[in-house]
N, C-alpha and C positions, 0 to 999 in steps of 0.2 A: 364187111370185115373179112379179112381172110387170115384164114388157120394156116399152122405148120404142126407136124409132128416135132415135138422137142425129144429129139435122140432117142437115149434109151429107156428114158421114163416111156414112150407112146403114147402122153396125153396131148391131146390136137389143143394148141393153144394158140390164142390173137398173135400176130406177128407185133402188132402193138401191145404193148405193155402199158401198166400204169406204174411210173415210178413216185414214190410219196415221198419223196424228200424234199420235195418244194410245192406244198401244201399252199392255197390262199392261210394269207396269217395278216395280222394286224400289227404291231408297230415290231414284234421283236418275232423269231422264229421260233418262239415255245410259244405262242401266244396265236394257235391255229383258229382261222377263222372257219367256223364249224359250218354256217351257213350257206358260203358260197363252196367251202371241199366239198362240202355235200351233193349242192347243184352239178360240180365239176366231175365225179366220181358217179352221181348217179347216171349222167348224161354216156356217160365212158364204156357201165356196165349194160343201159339199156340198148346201147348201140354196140356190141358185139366185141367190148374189151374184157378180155375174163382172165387177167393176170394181174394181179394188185401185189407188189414189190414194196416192202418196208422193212425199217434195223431198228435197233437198240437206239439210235444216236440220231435218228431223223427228227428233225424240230426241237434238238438241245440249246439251251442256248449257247453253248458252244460247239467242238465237234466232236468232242468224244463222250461226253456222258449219258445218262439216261435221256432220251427225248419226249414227246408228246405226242408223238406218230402211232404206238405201235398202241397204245389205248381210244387213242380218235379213232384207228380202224377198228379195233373191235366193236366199239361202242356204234359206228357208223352199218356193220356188216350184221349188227342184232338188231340195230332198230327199223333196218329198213328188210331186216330176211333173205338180202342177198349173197350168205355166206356158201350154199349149195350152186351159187351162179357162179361161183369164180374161182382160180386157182392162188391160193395165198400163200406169197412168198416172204421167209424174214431170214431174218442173220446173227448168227453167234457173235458179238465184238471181240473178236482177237485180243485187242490191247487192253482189253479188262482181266485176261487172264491169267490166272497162275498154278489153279489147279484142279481139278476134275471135279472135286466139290463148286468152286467159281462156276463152271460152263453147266451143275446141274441146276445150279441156287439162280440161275440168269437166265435158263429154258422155262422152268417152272414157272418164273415170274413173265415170260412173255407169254405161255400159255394164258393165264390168268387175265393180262391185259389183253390180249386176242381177243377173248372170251370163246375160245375153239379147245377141245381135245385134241387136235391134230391139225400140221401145219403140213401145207402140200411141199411146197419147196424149200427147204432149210438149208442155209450157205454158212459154212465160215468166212469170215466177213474180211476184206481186207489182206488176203496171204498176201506177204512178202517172203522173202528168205529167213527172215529171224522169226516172225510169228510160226511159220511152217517147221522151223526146226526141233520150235517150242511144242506146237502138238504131239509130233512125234515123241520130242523124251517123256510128253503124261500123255504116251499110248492114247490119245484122242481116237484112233482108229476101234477100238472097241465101247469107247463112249456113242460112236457115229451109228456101231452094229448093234446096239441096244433100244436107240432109240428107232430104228427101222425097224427091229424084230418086233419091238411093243406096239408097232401103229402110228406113237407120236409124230415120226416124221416119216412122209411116204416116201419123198424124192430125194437125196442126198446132194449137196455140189458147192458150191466156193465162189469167193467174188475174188480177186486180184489184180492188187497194181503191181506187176513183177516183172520181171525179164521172162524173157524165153528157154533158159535153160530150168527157171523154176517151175513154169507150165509142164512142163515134161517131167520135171522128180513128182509133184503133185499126183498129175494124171498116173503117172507109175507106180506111186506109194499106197494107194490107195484104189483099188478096182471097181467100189462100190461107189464113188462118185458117177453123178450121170447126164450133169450140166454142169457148166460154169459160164459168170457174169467178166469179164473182159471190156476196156474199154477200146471205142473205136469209132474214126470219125476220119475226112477224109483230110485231114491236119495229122490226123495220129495214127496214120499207117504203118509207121515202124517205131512210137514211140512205145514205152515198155514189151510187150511181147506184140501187140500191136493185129495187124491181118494175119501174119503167120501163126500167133496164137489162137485166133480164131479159125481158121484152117486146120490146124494141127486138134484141136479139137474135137471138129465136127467130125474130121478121116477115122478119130477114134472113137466113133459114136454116140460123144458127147454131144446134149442139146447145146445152143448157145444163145446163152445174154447178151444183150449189147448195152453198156450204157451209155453216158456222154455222147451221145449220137450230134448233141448241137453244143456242144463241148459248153456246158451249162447257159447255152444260148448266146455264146459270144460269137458264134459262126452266123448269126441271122439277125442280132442286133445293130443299129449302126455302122450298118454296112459301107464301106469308102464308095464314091463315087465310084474311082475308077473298078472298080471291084463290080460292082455292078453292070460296066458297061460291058467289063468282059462276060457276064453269066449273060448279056444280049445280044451278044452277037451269036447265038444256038438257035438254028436250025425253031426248035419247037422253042417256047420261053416258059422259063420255070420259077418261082420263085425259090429266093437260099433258101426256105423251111425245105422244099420241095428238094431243092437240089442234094441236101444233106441228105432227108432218109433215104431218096432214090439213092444215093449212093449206097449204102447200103442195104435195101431191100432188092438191089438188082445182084449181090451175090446167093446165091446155091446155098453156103457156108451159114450165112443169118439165120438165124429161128425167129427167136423174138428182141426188137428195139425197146428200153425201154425210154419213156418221157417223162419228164416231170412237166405234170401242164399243171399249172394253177390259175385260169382261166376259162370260159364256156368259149369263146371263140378260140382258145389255143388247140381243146382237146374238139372239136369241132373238123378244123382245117386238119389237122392231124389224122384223124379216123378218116375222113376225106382222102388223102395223099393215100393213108394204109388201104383204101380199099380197089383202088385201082393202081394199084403198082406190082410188077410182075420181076421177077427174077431175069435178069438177061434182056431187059427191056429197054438198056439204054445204049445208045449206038457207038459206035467207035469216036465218032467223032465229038459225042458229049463228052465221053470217056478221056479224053482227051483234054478238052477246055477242064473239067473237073479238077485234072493235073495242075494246068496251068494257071487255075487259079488257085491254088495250093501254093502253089512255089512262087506267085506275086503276093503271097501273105507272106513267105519264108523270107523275101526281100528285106521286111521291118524288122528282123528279128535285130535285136542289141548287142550280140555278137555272133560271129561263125562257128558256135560248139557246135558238132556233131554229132553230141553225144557218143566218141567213141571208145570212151573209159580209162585214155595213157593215165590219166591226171590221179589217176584212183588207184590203188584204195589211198585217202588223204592221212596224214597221222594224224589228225586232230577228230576224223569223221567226218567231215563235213562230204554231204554227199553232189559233189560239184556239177555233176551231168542233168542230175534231176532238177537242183537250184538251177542251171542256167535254160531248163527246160521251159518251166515254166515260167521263167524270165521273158523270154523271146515268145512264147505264145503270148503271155503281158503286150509287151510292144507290138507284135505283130498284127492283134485285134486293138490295138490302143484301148485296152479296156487292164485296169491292173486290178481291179475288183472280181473280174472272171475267174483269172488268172489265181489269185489271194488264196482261194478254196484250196485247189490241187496244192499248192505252196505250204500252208500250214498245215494239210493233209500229211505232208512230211514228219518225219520222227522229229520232234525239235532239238534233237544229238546232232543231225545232221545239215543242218539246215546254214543258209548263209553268216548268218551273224558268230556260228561258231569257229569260223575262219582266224586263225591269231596269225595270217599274213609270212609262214615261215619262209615260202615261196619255195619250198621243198616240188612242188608240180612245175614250175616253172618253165620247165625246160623239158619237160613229156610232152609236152604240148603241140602236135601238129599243125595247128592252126594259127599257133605261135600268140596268143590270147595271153594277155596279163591275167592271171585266173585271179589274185586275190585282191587287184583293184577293182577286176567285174565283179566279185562277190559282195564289194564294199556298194555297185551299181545296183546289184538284186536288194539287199537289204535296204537299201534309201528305195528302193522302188517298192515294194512290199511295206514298210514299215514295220511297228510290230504287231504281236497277235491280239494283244490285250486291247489294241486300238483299232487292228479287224474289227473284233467282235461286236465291238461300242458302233461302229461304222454300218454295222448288221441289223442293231437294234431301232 
């Protein structure tokens, strides 16, 4: 396994991560199968993985409430004595909160389920622009200074699915962060703050998370044919697991990938890939086909949004760029079940179905895109939440 310093914490940590949100479970996601997490986690720790990532809402059975994760790992890191072997990370839920009593009645109880005094890396979970604006008016900033001066949490920092100008008020607002979790993957280069986020970052000596590194494994499952042929015609042959994190362990910028493996052969290949992959190791000419198999997934997408925001802000809310985001990764991995996560991840304010068709965006539109017949495409594509979830189970 190979280390990285993560910023300005200095702790040498696996460039693998263990992400817990997609635990071995048995028929529903709160129904963690203890036996094989355990195999899959012990296998992880005793071969050189020492970052185990978990929230409030991992293995809920839905996506925001309390989950079954963050007491499995306590109960897994006492009974097996592995808790001085590892770096444990967890996270505040944003959307649970209202007031500074919420964020201490919510720490307390994850301490307890941990079964730890102290958590190494503590994120607020989820910043967008409205949860961030929210900490700010309950002064969270001296909630964050109390619990570092007390010991409870060593490392301070943030997970976000945001744009790029909210990476920079965050990193600004707040000097005691010293990581943050960003997603990235070589689909979602410039989606929300995307690589620039990540770059912008590390220049500021922030460690950096990665998550969705196999964009919950829709970049490596059923893979097209022709998609395939293109990652063979390289020079050296790799597989998409392979192709994925290299792309990302070959920037400077990465610290640590995290995965969710819920298998002995997934976390297996995985620490395999992580141990022999170098920064700057991949050649121009990978670098290259990488692109262009990017942009032969970009072909399937269901329309030409580009995400470039005329259409916005909507008067109804409806937040159009992110619906049609995940729209077109749906179509473009023919997978609408990948896609469904990041989808209902959305504020349900803003979401397709709240589209009343005024066609007030109509005509901002570059792309010149029917916006509120393709919204009527996303929500038949998605269906609803309450029928996710059951789809889950």
């Amino acid at each position: 396994m190979k280390y990285k310093t993560l910023g300005k914490t200095g702790e040498k940590v696996s460039v693998l991560g263990f992400g817990a949100m997609r635990l071995p479970h048995f028929e529903r996601d709160d129904q963690i199968n203890k036996e094989e997490a355990d195999k899959v986690i012990s296998y992880g720790i005793e071969n050189g993985i020492n970052f185990i990532d978990t929230a409030y809402n991992y293995h809920a059975p839905n996506l925001v409430d309390k989950g079954k994760c963050e007491e499995y790992i306590g109960n897994f890191l006492n009974e097996n004595s592995y808790r001085d072997d590892i770096f444990l990370s967890a996270k505040m839920p944003s959307w649970k909160i209202k007031s500074i009593e919420d964020m201490d009645a919510i720490f307390e109880n994850q301490l307890k389920d941990l079964q730890t005094d102290s958590i190494d890396f503590y994120m607020l979970h989820h910043l967008n622009e409205d949860y961030w604006k929210m900490f700010r008016q309950l002064n969270a900033f001296e909630w964050m200074d109390e619990l570092l001066s007390s010991g409870k949490v060593k490392h301070m920092g943030f997970s976000a699915h945001t744009e790029m100008d909210w990476i920079v008020d965050i990193v600004d607002d707040y000097e005691r962060f010293e990581f943050g979790l960003t997603q990235l993957n070589y689909l979602d280069e410039r989606y929300q703050s995307g690589r620039e986020g990540v770059e912008y970052l590390h220049s500021h000596g922030l460690g950096t998370l990665i998550m969705e590194p196999l964009r919950g494994g829709t970049l490596v499952q059923n893979v097209p044919q022709d998609i395939m042929d293109l990652w063979d015609t390289a020079e050296e042959k790799r597989t998409p697991v392979e192709w994925a994190f290299q792309y990302l362990w070959n920037m400077e910028e990465v610290d640590v990938v995290l995965s969710g493996m819920n298998s002995l052969d997934q976390i297996k290949q995985n620490i395999e890939i992580a141990s022999r992959t170098e920064v700057n190791s991949i050649s121009e000419n990978d670098l290259e086909l990488i692109k262009e198999v990017a942009w032969e997934y970009k072909q399937r997408r269901g329309n030409d949004c580009t995400g470039c925001g005329y259409c916005m802000p909507c008067p109804h809310n409806v937040d159009v760029a992110s619906c049609f985001r995940e729209y077109n990764v749906g179509k473009m991995l023919n997978n609408p079940a990948g896609s469904a996560f990041h989808y209902f991840a959305l504020d349900p304010r803003t979401r397709a179905d709240r589209c009343l068709h005024c066609d007030d965006c109509l005509y901002h539109c570059p792309q010149m895109i029917n916006i509120s017949e393709d919204l009527k495409k996303v929500e038949e594509f998605f269906g609803k939440e309450e029928d996710y979830c059951l789809r889950k189970k």
